[in-house]
LONU-157443 format. One record per atom (N, C-alpha, C, O): residue number from 1; atom name; x, y, z. Coordinates in nm, 2 decimals. Example, Ala and Ser with C-alpha at 12.3 -4.5 7.8 and 13.67 -1.06 7.14 Angstrom:
<atoms>
+-----+------+--------+--------+--------+
! seq ! atom !     c1 !     c2 !     c3 !
+-----+------+--------+--------+--------+
!   1 !    N !   1.32 !  -0.57 !   0.78 !
!   1 !   CA !   1.23 !  -0.45 !   0.78 !
!   1 !    C !   1.32 !  -0.33 !   0.78 !
!   1 !    O !   1.42 !  -0.33 !   0.85 !
!   2 !    N !   1.28 !  -0.22 !   0.71 !
!   2 !   CA !   1.37 !  -0.11 !   0.71 !
!   2 !    C !   1.29 !   0.00 !   0.79 !
!   2 !    O !   1.34 !   0.11 !   0.80 !
+-----+------+--------+--------+--------+
</atoms>
This chain:
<atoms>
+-----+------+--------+--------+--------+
! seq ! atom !     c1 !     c2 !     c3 !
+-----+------+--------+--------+--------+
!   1 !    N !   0.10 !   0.40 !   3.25 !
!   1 !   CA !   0.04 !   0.35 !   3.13 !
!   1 !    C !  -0.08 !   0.44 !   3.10 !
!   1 !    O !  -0.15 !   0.49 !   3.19 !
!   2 !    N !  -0.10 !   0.46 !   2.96 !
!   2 !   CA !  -0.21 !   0.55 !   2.90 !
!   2 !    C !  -0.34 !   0.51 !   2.95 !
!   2 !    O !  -0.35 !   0.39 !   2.96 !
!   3 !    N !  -0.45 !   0.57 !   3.00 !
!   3 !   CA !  -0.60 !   0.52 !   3.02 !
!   3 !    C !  -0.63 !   0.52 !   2.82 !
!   3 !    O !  -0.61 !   0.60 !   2.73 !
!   4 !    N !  -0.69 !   0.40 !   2.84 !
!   4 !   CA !  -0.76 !   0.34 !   2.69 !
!   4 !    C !  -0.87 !   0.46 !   2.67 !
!   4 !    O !  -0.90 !   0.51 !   2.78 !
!   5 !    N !  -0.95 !   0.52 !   2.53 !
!   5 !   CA !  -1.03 !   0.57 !   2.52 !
!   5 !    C !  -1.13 !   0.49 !   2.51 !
!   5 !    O !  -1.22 !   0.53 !   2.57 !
!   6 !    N !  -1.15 !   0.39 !   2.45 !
!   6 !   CA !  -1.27 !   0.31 !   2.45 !
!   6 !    C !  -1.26 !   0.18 !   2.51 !
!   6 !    O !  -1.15 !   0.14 !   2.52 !
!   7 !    N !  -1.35 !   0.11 !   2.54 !
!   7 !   CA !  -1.38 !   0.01 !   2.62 !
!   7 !    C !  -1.44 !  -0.12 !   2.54 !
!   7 !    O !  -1.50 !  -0.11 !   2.44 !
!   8 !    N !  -1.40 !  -0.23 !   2.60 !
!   8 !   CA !  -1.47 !  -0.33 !   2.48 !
!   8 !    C !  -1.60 !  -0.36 !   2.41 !
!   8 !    O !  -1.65 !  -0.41 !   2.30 !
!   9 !    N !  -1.66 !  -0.29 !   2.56 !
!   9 !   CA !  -1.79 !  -0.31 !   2.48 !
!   9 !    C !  -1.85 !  -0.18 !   2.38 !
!   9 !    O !  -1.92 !  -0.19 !   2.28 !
!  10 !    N !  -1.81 !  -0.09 !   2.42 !
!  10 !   CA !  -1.84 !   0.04 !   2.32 !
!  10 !    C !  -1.75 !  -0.01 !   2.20 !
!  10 !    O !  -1.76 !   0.08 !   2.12 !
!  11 !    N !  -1.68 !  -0.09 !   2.15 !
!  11 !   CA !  -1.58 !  -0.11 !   2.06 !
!  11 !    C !  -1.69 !  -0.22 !   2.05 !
!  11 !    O !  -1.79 !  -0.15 !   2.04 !
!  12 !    N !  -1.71 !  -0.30 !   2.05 !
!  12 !   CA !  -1.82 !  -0.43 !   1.97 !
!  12 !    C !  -1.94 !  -0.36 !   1.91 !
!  12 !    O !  -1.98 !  -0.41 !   1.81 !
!  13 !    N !  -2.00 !  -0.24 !   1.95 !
!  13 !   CA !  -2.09 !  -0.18 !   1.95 !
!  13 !    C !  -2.07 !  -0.08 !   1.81 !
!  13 !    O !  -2.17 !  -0.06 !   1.75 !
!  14 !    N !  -1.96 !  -0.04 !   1.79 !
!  14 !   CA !  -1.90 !   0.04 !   1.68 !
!  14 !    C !  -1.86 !  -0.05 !   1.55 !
!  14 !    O !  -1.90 !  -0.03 !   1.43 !
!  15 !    N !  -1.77 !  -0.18 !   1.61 !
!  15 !   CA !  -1.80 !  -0.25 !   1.51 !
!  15 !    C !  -1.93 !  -0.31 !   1.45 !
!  15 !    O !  -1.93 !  -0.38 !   1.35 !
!  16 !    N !  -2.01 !  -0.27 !   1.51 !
!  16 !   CA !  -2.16 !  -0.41 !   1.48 !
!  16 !    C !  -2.21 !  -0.30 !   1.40 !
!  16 !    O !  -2.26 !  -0.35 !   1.29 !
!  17 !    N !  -2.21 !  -0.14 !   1.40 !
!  17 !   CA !  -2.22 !  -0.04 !   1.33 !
!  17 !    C !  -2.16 !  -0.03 !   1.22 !
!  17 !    O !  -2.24 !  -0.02 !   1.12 !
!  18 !    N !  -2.04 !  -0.03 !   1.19 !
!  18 !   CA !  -1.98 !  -0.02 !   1.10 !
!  18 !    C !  -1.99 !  -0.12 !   1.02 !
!  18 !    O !  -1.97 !  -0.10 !   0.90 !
!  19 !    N !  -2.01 !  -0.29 !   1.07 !
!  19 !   CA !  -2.09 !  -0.38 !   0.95 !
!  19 !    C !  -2.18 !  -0.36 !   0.91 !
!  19 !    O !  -2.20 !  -0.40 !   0.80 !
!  20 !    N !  -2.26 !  -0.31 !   0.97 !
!  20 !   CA !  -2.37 !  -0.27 !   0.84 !
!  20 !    C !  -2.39 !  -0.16 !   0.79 !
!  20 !    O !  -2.49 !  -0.14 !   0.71 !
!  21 !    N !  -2.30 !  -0.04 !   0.82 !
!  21 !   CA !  -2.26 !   0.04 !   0.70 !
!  21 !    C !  -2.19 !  -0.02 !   0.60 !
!  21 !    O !  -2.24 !   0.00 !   0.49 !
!  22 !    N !  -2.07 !  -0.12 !   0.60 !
!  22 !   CA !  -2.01 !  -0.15 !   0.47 !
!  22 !    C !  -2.11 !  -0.23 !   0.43 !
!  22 !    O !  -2.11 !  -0.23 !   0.31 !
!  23 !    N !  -2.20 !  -0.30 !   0.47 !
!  23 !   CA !  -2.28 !  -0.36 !   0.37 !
!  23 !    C !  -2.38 !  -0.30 !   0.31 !
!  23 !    O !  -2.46 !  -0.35 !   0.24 !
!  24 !    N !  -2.37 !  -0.16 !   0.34 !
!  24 !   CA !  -2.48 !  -0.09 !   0.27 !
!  24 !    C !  -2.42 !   0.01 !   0.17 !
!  24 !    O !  -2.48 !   0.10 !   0.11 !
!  25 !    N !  -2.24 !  -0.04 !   0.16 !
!  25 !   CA !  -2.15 !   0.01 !   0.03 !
!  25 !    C !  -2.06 !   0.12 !   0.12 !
!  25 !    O !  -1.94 !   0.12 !   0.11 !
!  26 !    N !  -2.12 !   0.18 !   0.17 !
!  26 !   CA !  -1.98 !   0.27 !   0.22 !
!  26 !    C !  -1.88 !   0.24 !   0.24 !
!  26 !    O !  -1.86 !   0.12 !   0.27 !
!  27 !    N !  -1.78 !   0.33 !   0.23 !
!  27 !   CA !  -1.63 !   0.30 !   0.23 !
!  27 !    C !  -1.56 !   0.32 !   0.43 !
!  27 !    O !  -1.59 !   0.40 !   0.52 !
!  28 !    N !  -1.50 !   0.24 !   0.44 !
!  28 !   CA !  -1.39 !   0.22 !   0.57 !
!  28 !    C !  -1.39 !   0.38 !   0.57 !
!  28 !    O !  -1.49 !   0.42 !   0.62 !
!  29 !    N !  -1.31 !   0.46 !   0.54 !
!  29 !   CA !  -1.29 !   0.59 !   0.55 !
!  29 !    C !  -1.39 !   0.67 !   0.60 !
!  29 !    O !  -1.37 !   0.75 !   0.68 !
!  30 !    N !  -1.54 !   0.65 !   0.52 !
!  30 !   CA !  -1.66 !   0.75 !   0.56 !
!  30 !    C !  -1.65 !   0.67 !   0.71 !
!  30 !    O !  -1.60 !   0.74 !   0.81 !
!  31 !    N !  -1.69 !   0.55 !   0.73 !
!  31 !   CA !  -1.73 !   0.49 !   0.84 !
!  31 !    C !  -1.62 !   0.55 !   0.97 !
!  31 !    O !  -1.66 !   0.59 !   1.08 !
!  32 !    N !  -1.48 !   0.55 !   0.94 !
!  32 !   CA !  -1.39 !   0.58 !   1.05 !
!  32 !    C !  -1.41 !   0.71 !   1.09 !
!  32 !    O !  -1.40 !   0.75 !   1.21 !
!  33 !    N !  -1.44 !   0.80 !   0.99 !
!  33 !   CA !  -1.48 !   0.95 !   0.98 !
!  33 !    C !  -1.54 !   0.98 !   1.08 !
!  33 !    O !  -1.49 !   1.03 !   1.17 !
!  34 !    N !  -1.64 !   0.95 !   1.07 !
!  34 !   CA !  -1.79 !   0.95 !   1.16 !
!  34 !    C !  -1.76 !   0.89 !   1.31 !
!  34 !    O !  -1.79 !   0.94 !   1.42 !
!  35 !    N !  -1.71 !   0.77 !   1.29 !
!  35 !   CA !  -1.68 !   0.72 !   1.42 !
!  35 !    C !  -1.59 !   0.79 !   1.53 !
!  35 !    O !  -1.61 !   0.79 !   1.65 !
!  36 !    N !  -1.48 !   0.85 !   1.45 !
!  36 !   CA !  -1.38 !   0.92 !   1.56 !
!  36 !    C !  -1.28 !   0.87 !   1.54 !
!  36 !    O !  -1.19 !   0.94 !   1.59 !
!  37 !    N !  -1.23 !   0.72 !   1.48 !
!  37 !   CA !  -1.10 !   0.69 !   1.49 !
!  37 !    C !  -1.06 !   0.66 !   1.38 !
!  37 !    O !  -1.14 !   0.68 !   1.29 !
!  38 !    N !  -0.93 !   0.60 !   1.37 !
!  38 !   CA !  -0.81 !   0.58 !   1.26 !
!  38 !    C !  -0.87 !   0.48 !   1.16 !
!  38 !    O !  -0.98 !   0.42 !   1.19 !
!  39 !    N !  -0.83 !   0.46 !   1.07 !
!  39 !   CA !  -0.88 !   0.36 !   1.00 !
!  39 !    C !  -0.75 !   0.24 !   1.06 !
!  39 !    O !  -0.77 !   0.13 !   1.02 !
!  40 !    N !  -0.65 !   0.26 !   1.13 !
!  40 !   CA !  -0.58 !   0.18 !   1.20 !
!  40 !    C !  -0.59 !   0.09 !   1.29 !
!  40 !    O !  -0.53 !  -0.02 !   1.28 !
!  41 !    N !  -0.70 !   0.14 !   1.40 !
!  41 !   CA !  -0.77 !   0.12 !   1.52 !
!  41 !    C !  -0.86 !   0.10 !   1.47 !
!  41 !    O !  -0.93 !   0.13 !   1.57 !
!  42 !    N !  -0.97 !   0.07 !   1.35 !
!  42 !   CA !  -1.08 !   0.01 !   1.28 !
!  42 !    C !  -1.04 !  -0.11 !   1.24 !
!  42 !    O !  -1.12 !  -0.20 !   1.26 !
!  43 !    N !  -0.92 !  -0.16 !   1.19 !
!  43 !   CA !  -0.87 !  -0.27 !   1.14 !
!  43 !    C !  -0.82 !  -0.35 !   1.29 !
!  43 !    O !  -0.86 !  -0.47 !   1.31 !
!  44 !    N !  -0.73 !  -0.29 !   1.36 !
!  44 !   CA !  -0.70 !  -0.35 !   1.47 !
!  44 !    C !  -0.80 !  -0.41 !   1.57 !
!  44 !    O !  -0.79 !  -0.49 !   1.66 !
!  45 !    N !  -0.88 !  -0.35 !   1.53 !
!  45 !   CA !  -1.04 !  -0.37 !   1.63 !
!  45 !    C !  -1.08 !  -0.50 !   1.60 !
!  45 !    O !  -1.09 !  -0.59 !   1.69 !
!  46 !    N !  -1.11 !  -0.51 !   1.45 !
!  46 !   CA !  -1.15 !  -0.59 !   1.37 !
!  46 !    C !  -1.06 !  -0.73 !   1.41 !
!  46 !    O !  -1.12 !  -0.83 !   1.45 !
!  47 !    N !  -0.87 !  -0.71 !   1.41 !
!  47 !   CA !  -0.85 !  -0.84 !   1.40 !
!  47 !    C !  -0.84 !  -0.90 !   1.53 !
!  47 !    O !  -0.79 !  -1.02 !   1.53 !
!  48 !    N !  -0.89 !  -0.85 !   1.65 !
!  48 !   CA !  -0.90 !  -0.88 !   1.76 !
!  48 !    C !  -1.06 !  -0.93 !   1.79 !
!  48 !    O !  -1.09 !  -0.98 !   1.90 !
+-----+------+--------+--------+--------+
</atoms>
């Protein structure tokens, strides 16, 4: 099985970032940009 690149807690930590970029209007796209990953694994993150 694959080793994961990120870990849960660096993943709560990106999300908690990335809410308050969209609330400061940026777009999912700039935000995933910057971060390193998919806008895939931004949403998947999210619904977990």
């Amino acid at each position: 099985m694959p080793r994961k690149r990120h870990t849960a807690e660096p993943i709560i930590g990106l999300l908690r970032q990335a809410e308050v970029e969209l609330a400061q209007g940026r777009t999912v796209g700039e935000i995933c940009r910057e971060l390193g990953v998919s806008e895939a694994s931004f949403y998947r993150w999210r619904s977990e």
